[in-house]
Each structure stands twice: as C-alpha cells, then as structure tokens.
C-alpha distance (Angstrom), angle and dihedral (degrees) to the residues before:
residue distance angle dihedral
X1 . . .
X2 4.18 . .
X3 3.34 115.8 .
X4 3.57 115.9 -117.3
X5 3.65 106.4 -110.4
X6 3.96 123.7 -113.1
X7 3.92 112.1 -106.0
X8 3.82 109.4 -142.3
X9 3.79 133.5 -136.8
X10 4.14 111.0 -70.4
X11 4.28 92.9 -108.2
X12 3.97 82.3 -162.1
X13 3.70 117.4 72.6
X14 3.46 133.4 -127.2
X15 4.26 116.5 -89.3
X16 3.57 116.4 -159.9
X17 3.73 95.1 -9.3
X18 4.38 93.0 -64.1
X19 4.14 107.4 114.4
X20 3.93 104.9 -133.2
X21 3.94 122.8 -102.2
X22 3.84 116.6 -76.4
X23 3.59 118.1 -157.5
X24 4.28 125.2 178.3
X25 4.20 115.6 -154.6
X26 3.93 96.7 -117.7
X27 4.33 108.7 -122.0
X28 3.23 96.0 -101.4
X29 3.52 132.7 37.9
X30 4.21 137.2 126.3
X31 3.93 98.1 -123.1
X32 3.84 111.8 125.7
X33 3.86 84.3 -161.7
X34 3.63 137.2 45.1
X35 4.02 88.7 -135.4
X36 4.02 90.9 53.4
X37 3.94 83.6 61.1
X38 3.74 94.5 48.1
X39 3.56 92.2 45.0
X40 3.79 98.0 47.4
X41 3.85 98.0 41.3
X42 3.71 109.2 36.0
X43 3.92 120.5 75.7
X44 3.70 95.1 -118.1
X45 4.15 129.3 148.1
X46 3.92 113.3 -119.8
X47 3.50 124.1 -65.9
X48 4.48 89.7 10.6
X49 3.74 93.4 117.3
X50 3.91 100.0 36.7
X51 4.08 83.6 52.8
X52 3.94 99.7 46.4
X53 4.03 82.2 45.4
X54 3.55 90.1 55.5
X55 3.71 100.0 45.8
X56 3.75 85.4 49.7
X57 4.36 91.9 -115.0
X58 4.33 86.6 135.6
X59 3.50 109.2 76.2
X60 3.54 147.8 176.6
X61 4.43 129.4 -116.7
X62 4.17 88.3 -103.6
X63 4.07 83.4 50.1
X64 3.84 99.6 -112.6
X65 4.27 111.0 142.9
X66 3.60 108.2 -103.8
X67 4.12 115.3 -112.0
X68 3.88 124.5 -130.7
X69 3.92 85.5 -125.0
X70 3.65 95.4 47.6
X71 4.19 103.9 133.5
X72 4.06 105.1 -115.4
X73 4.20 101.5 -105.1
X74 3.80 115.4 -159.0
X75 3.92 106.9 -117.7
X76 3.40 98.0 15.9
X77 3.59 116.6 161.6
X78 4.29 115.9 -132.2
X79 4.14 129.9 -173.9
X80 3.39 127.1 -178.1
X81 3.99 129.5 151.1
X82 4.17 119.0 -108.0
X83 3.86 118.9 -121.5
X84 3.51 94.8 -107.7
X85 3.69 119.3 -128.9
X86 3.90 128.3 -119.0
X87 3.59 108.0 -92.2
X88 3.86 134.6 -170.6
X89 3.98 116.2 -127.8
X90 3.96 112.3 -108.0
X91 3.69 86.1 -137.9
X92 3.85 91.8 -160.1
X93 3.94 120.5 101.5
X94 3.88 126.9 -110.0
X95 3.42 116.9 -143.7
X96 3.57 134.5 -159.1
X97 3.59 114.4 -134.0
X98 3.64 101.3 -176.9
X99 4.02 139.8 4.3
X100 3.25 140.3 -160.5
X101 4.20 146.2 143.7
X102 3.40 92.2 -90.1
X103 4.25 108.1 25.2
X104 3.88 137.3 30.4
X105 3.43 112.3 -163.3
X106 4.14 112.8 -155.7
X107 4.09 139.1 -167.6
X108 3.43 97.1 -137.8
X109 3.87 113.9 -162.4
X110 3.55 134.1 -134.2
X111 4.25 120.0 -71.9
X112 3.98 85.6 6.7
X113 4.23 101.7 114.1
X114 3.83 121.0 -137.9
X115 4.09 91.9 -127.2
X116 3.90 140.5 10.8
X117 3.82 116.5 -85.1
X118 3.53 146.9 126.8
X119 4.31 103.0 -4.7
X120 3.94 94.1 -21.9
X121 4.07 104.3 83.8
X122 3.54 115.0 125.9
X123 3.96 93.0 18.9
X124 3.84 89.6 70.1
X125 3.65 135.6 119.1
X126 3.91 93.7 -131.6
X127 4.57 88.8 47.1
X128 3.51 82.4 49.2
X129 3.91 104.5 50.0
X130 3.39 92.5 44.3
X131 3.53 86.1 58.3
X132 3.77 111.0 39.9
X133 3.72 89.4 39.7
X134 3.89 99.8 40.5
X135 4.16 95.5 -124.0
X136 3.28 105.3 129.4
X137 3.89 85.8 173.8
X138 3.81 94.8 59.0
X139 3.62 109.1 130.4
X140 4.26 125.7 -174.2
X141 3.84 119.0 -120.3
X142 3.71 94.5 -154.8
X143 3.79 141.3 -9.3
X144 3.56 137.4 -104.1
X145 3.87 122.5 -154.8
X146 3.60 103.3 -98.5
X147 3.90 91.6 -127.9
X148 4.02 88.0 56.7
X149 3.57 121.9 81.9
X150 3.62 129.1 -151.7
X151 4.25 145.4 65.9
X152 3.84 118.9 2.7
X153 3.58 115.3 -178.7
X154 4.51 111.8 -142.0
X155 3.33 124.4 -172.7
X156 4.53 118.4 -137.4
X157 3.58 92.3 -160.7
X158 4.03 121.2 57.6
X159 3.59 93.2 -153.9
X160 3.48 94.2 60.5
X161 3.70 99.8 43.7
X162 3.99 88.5 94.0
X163 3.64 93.1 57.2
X164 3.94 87.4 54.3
X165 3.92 96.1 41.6
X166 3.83 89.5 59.7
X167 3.29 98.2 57.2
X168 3.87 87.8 63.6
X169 3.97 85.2 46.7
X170 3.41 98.2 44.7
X171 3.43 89.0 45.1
X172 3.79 102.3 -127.7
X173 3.66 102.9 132.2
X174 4.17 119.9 90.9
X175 3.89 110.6 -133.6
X176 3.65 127.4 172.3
X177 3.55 129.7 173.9
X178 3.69 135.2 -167.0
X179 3.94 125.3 -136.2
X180 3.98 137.2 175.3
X181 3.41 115.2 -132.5
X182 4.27 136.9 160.4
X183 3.93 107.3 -70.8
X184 3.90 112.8 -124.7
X185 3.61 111.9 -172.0
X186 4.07 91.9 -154.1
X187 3.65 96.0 55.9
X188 4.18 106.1 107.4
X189 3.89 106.9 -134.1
X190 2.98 147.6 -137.3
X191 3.85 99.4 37.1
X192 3.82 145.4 142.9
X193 3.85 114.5 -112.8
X194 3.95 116.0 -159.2
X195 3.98 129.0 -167.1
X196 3.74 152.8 138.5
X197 3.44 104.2 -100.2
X198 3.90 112.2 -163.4
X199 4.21 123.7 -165.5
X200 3.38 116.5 -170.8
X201 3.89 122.2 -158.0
X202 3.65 110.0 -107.2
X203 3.58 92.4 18.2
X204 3.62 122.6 110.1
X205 3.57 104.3 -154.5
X206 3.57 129.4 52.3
X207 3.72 125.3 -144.3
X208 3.44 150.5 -167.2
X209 3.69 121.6 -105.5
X210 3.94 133.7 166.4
X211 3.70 129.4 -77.5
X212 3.76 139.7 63.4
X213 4.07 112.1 -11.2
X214 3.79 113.1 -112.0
X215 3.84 88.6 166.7
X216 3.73 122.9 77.8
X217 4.01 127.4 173.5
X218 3.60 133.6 166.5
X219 3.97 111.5 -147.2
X220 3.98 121.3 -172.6
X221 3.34 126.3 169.1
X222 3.84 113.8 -127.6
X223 3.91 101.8 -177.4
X224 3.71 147.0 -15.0
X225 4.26 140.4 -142.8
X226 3.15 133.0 173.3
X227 4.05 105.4 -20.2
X228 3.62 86.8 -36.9
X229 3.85 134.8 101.6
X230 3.63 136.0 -162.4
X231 3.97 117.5 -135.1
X232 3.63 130.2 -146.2
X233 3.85 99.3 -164.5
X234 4.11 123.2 175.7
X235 3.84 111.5 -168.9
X236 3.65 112.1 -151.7
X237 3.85 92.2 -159.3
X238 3.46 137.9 30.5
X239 4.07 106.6 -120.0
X240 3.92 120.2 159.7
X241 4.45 106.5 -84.9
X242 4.21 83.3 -8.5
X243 3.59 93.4 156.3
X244 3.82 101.6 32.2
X245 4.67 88.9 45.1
X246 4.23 82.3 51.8
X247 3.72 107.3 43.9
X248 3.79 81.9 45.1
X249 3.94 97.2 53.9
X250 4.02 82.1 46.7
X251 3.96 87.9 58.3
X252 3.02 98.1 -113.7
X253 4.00 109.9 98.1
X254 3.83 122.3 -176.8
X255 3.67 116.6 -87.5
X256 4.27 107.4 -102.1
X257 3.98 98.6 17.6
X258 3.12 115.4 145.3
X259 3.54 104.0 -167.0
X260 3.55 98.5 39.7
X261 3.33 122.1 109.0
X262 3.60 89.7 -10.3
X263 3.45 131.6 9.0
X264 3.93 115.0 -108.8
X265 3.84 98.7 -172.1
X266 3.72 128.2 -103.7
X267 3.64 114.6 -47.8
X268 4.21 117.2 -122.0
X269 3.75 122.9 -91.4
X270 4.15 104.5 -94.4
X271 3.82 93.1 19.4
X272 3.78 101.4 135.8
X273 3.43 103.8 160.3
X274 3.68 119.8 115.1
X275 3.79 110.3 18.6
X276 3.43 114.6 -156.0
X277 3.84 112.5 -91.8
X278 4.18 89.1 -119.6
X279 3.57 117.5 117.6
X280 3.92 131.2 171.7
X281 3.84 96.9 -131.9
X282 3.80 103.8 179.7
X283 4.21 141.4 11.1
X284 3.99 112.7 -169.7
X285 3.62 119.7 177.5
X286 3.40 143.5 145.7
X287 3.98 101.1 -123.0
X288 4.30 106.8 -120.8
X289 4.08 86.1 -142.3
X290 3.30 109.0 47.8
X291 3.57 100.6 13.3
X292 3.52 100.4 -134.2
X293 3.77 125.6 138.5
X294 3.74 115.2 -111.7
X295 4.15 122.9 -169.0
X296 3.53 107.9 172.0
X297 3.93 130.1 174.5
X298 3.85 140.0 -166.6
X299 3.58 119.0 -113.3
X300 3.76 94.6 -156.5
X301 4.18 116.7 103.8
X302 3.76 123.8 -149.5
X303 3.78 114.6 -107.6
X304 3.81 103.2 -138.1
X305 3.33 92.0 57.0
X306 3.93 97.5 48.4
X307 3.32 100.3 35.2
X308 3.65 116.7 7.7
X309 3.85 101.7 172.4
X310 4.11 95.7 57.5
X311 4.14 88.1 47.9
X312 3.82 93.3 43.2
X313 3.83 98.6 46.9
X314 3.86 96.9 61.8
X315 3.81 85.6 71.2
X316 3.60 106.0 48.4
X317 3.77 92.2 -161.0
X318 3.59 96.9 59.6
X319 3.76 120.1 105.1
X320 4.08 131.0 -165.9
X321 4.15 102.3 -106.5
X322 3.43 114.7 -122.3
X323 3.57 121.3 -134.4
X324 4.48 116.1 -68.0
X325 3.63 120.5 -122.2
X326 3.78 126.4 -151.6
X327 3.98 123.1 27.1
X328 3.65 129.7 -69.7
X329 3.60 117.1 -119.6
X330 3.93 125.8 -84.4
X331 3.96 119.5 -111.5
C-alpha cells in the first residue's frame, strides 16, 4: 500500500486571508519540464504561466521560484497565489458569536460564502476571519450556502479540524434552522420528509430522483401571518440545498430562492436585495476536545417575516402569498 506522501509547509503566505494554490506533479507523466505540465494542464490564457515563471510567482516547498528549465519531478510539490477576481463587498457584518483556542463560532450573513471557491475568494467568511481575527490558520468545519445566513462552526487549530468535521459526519451536532415560506393550511405538520437528493456538477439545482433516501429533514411549522408561515426545520443530513429541494417539493419554497422551484438565473454581482429567507438558527454540541457542551444561536431575524413590505418592495414584482389550499404531497 503507498504511503500517502507528506504535504509541506505553504512557503507563500497567505494574502487577504485566501492560502495560495498548491499543486503536486502526478508520478507519472511525459513532460520534460515542470512548465510544459503547467502549461498543458492548467486553464490558463497564453503566455500566464511563462509570465508568473518569469516574475518568480511558481515556486518550490523550500520557497525558491520555479525555472522554465526546471526537469519535471514526479511528486513535486508547487505554490503560487491566484489572480484574484473582482469582487463586490457583502456590505453586511459578520459577527462572532463565540471564541475560543480551539473554535470561533460566526453569524454569517446573507450572500457572504463560508470558504473561497469558484468567484467568491476574498469575499468569504473564512478570508475574512483570518483577517479580522489575525488566524491565518483558521479552518471551517462545514459550509453554509452562501445565500443562508446564520452559525458556522471554524476550527483555530488544523490538527483539530478532523475532530470537529466528524461530528458533522457522524452526525452528533443539533442544528436547526428557521425559514419563511407560503402558508398552506392543508399541509399536515410537523412531519419527516425523506428522498434521494441528486447534485450534479455544473448544475445549479439539485433534485430529487428515485432510490434509497440519503436525505432526511424534519419540517414543523411554528407560526403563521398573513399567508405566510414560519418553519422550524431540523435536517438530519447534510445533502447539497436539502432543506430548500424539500420545502420546495412540499409547495412551499423558501421566500427569495432562486433555484427553487424554478431556476431564475444567477443573480448580479452587488444585488443584495432579497436574501433568501434561510437562516441557521441553532448549533449544539458537545465539543470532542474539551468536552464541553456548546448551544449557540444567531441573533440575526429574517426580514419577510418582520417586515414584509420593506423586503418585498425592492423587487417590484414580488407579491405577499396568500394562504395555500389543499395538502402538499407525502414523502
């Protein structure tokens, strides 16, 4: 059985909180030259890589710049930092709930993602952390949907993160999370909805498909105004948009998706205007270092259920629901 091979320190640092790119040579390859790899594999315009070579932005685990001649090494270990893309500001604050040597606890807000990928980099909660609370080792032990607000759980010390990830694995942490949605009088709650939840790569919207269930949610409904309701819902796994595919398939889909039931299209760079109505209420665990228990919950309140008019009226097209008729199906 190989080993699996020892990562070494990053010799780049960090730049606004976002640890640079790390790339290994795979074992076996043809290139004579480490740059012929670089320039055939990664999806870079003509002329990128010969440039960051030349300004000595490639470089090798004991920090030296990588050379165009350089002979092509199986395993070797590369860093360099990513042009980072032009982001808007997510002009809403994140708090930190709770601190310690081991955890931060944060109130992430709405359109703000947990951790840098794709277009979101700097505009992260993790870049952002790491920055306001000087720990450049801070590392997140789940995600959140970047639309959703609420509690994200990081870890200070990466050789504790494991112990942290599991308990989202082994699911032995408590989260709840509180959502507005269309009231419909005929739909029977509280109940547990079940289903195969499929997300494709490259596909926005997840969707339900048949075969064994490998998502599991508990909805209840915990009060309702004015053709609205407000959910209590408890996922019992973590699936990609669980709770937003399932209160959909109920009829009911959570106010400001848009993916859910149909898909609307992406919304604009700096368009901040109706937050989805998703929040991360609670996180209760008992912490698998220091074996205390933890319950933790967001301060933050969900607009369309406070204050309906002001979150409506920056989309003119957007109407109060009235209230459903008939029941939503059974899963």
């Amino acid at each position: 059985m190989r080993r699996k091979p020892r990562i070494p320190p990053a010799p780049l640092p960090q730049r606004h909180g976002v640890d640079p790119v790390r790339i290994r040579l795979p074992r076996e390859g043809s290139w004579a030259t480490a740059r012929a790899y670089l320039v055939e594999r990664l999806a870079a315009g003509d002329g990128v890589i010969d440039t960051m070579i030349g300004e000595g932005l490639i470089v090798r685990a004991d920090g030296r710049p990588l050379t165009a001649e350089a002979v092509y090494a199986p395993g070797m270990f590369l860093w360099f930092h990513r042009e980072l893309p032009h982001e808007e500001p997510v002009p809403f604050p994140l708090d930190v709930v709770y601190r310690d040597e081991h955890i931060v606890v944060a109130d992430k807000p709405h359109f703000l993602a947990t951790t840098p990928r794709g277009s979101h980099v700097v505009q992260t909660a993790l870049a952002r952390l790491r920055r306001e609370l000087d720990l450049p080792e801070l590392g997140a032990a789940h995600r959140l949907d970047r639309l959703t607000a609420g509690l994200v759980l990081f870890t200070v010390r990466p050789g504790e993160r494991g112990a942290y990830q599991s308990l989202f694995r082994d699911r032995l942490i408590g989260k709840e999370y509180e959502a507005v949605a269309p009231y419909d009088s005929g739909l029977a709650l509280p109940r547990t909805v079940s289903s195969r939840i499929l997300k494709e790569r490259g596909v926005m919207a997840a969707r339900e498909v048949a075969g064994e269930p490998n998502a599991v949610s508990g909805i209840d409904l915990v009060e309702h105004q004015n053709g609205l309701g407000r959910y209590r819902l408890t996922p019992r796994t973590g699936q990609t948009h669980q709770l937003r595919v399932h209160m959909s398939a109920l009829g009911v889909p959570i106010l400001g998706d848009p993916l859910y039931p149909v898909v609307t299209g992406p919304v604009p760079a700096g368009d901040f205007r109706r937050p989805l109505q998703l929040l991360a209420r609670t996180l209760e665990f008992t912490d698998p270092v220091t074996g205390r228990a933890h319950r933790f919950a967001s301060g933050r309140t969900l607009e369309a259920w406070t204050s309906y008019e002001a979150w409506s009226a920056r989309d003119t097209g957007v109407r109060r629901p009235g209230p459903r008729a008939g029941g939503a199906r059974d899963q």
